[in-house]
N, C-alpha and C positions, 0 to 999 in steps of 0.2 A: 564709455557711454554710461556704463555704470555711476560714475563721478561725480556726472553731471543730472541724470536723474534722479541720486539722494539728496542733495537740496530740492528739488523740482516738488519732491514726494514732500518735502518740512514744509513747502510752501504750498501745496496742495492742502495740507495737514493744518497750517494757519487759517487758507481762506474756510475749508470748515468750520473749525472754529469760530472765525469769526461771525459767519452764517447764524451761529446761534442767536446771538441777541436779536436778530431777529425777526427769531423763528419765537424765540422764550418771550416776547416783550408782554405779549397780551396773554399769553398759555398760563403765565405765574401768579396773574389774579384767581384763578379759578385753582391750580394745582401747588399744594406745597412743593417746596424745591426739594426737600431730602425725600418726599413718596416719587417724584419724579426722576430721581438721579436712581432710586431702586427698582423702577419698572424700566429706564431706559437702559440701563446697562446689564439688565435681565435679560431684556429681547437682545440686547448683543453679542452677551455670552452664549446664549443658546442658539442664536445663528448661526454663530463660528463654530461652534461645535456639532450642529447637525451638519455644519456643509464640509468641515475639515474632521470628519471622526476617525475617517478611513487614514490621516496623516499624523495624528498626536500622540504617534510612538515617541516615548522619551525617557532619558535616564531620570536618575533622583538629583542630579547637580540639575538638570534644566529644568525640572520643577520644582524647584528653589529658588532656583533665579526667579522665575514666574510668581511665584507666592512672592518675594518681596517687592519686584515691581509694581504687582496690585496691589499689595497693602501700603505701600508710599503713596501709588497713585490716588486709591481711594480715600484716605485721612487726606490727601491735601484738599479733594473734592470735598470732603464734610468740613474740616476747618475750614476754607472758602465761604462755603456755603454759611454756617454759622459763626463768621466773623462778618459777613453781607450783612445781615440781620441786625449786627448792631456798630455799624458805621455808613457813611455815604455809599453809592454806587460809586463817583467817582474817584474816593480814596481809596476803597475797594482795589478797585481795577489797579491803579497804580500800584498800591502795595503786592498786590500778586502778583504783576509784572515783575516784581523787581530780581523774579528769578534769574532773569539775565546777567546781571550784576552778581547774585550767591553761584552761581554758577562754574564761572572760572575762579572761582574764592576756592570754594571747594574741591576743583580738579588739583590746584595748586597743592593744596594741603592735606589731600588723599590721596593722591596722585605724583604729587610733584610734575604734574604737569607745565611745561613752558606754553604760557599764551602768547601770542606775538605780539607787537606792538599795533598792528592793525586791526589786529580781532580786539584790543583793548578799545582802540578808536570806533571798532564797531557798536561795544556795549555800551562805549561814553553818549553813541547816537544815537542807539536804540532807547537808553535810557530819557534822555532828554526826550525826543521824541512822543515816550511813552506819556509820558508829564505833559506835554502840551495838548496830548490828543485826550488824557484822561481825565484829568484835572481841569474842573468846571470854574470860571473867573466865580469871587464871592464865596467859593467854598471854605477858605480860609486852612490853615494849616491843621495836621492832622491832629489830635490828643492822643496820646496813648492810653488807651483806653483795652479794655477786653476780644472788642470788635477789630482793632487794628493788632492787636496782638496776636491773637488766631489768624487775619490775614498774612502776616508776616511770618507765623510758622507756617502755614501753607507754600508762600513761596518758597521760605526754607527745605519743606517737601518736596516742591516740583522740582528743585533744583539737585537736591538730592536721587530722585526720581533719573532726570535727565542724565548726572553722571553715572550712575550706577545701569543704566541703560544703555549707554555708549559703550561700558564697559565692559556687558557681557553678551550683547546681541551680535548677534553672527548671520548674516543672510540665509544660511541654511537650515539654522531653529526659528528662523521669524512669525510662524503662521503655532508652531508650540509652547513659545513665551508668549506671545498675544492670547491665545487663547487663556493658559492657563490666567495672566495678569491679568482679563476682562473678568469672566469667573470669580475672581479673588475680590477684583472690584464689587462687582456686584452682590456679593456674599456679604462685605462688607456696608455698603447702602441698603441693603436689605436688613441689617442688624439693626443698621443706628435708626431706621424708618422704623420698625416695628412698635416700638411701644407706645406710641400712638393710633395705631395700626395705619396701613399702607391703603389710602383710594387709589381709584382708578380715575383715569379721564372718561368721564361723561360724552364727550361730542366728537362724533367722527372724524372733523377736523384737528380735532387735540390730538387722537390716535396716530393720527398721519403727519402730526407735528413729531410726535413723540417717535415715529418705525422713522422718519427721516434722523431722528437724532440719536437714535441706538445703533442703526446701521452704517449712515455714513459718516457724523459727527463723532459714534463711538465706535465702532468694530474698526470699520476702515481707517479711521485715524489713529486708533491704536497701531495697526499694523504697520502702516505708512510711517509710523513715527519707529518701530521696531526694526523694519526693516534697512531704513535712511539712516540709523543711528549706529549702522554696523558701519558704517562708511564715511560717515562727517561726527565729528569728533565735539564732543559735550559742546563747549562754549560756543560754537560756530553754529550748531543747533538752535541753542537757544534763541540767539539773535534770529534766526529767521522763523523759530515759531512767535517770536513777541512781536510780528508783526499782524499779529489777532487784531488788535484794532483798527489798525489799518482798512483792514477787510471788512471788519463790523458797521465803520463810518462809511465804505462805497454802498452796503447793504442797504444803513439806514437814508444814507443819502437816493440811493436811486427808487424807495420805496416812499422816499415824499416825508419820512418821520423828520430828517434832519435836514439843514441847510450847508452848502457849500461855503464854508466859511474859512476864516483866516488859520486857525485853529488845527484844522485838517489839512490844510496845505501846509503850513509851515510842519509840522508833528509828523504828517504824513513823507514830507520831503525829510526828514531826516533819519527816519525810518527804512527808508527806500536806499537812503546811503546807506547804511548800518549791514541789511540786505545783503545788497553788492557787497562789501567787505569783505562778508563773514561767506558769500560766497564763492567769492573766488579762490580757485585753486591754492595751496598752501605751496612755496619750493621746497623740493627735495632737502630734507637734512639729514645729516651724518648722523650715523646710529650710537644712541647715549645707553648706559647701563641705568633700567632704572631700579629706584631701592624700594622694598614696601616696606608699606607702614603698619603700624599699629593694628594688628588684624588686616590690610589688606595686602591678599597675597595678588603676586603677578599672573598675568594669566596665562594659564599652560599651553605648552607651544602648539595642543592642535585644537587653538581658540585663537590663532593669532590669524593678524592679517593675511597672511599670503596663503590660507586657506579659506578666505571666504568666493 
């Protein structure tokens, strides 16, 4: 049961996601985006923490793990964010995605991880995919530029992020890495907001844009991705959180901003395969010895799977 509800929870975790745009489309004329990422991820850290105080018993190795997740997490969110600023939304988008693709690059090569050939077929769709749903006809091919250059460390981030979170999340630390990793996040957005100094939202309805997007966009998807990632493994991840668009285009579609167009169904349908792929069950394999690498050690035997 378990198995089948850690992707349930990545896909859960994507339709959030997606949900933002939106939620942000009109909120971001009125709110900078870096005073907004440090009041949202403020109200989420102090959620989790008033509602889980009584459980955030933990040693010094799992609040470590914690401080680095959030600090991955929150640099990808500010490069994002200030690489947006000076390139399209739609190259944007695509370039962040492309964590899907750095993704298994990384396991490979920190990891020695084996991807199977289907999970490869999944990121070949997911990828494509990504591209047809994000990339606006006319936009023409990206420059490399400042703004694409920071997007593409970001992805490099999340993807970083994502394997380094499969690797040390455990379903039984889930709600003490999340906490401390929002926390860290938001210490972090709180830094880089500050020297401009940090507004607030003005209009009751921004407020309740914002508690909708610190709670269930941030806390909860924190979690949901923490706890899903003890169980499905980096690359298989990935693929089904980059189906954010997906979700975004049903949002923008059923709220009247966008049209049902060719664009969304094709991108969308490929997406949907990539999906399936990466979810279903992997078979049984024979157990390999593996080697660490370069600083990374394996993980001690009561962090391993058959204790979660």
């Amino acid at each position: 049961m378990v198995d089948r509800l850690a992707p349930a929870s990545l896909m859960l975790m994507a339709i959030l996601w997606g949900s933002t745009f939106f939620v942000l489309k009109d909120m971001l004329t009125r709110i900078d985006a870096s005073d907004l990422l440090a009041v949202r991820f403020t109200i989420a850290a102090l959620v989790l923490v008033a509602l889980l105080h009584r459980r955030l018993r933990m040693d010094r190795r799992t609040l470590r793990h914690g401080l680095v997740m959030g600090s991955m997490y929150g640099v990808a969110q500010l490069l994002q964010t200030y690489g947006l600023a000076q390139t399209s939304a739609s190259i944007s988008g695509f370039l962040t995605g492309l964590y899907v693709v750095m993704t298994p690059i990384l396991e490979a090569v920190l990891l020695r991880a084996r991807v199977s050939q289907r999970v490869w077929l999944g990121v070949g769709l997911a990828t494509a995919g990504l591209g047809v749903l994000t990339i606006a006809p006319g936009v023409g091919a990206a420059r490399l530029g400042w703004g694409e250059l920071l997007t593409v460390l970001s992805a490099l981030t999340y993807a970083g992020h994502i394997v380094y979170t499969g690797r040390v999340s455990t379903q039984a630390l889930t709600l003490q890495l999340s906490t401390v990793q929002t926390t860290t996040v938001a210490a972090i957005c709180v830094l880089a907001a500050l020297p401009g100094g940090i507004a607030l939202p003005q209009r009751a309805a921004d407020w309740w844009a914002v508690i909708y997007l610190a709670i269930l966009c941030g806390a909860l998807a924190i979690v949901l991705q923490v706890w899903a990632q003890a169980k499905v493994e980096a690359t298989r991840a990935a693929v089904i959180m980059s189906s954010e668009p997906i979700w975004a285009a049903v949002f923008a579609i059923g709220a009247g901003q966008e049209e049902l167009g060719w664009r969304t169904i094709i991108g969308g349908a490929a997406m949907v395969a990539a999906m399936v792929l990466a979810s279903l069950p992997e078979q049984p394999a024979l157990p390999r010895i593996r080697v660490a690498r370069a600083g990374y050690r394996e993980r001690p035997p009561e962090w391993s799977s058959s204790t979660r």
